[in-house]
C-alpha positions, 0 to 999 in steps of 0.5 A: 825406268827410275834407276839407271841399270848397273848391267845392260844387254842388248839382243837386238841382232845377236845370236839368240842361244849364245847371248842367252849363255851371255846373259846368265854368265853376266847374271851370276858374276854380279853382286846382289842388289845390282841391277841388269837391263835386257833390251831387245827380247822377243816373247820366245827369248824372254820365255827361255831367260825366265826358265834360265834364271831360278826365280829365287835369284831375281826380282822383276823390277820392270817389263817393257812389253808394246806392240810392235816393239822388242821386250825391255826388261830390268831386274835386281839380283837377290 
């Protein structure tokens, strides 16, 4: 990743429906051009963020997808 994140969530052993609610909270109280960093996404739940956030309000900055391995992913509020 070049830049540090502004925001970052972790879903790594947390509730998948309530750190979704979580997640777009913490996505529409930030500024635009601030940045957030998911980690710990499996395809199901990134499927389920993507249809979450309107695809006008972000930029995929970085996906982070290796076998065996949770998602990471970066994205810039628009």
């Amino acid at each position: 990743m070049a830049e540090k994140a502004d925001y970052s969530f972790d879903f790594r052993g947390a509730i998948k429906s309530l750190a979704l609610l979580k997640l777009t909270r913490m996505f529409r109280e930030m500024r635009a051009n601030q940045t957030l960093e998911v980690l710990g996404l499996d395809s199901d739940t990134r499927s389920d963020l993507f249809r979450l956030l309107p695809s006008i309000s972000y930029e995929l900055i970085e996906l982070d997808e290796r076998e065996d391995e949770p998602i990471r992913l970066h994205l810039r509020k628009l």
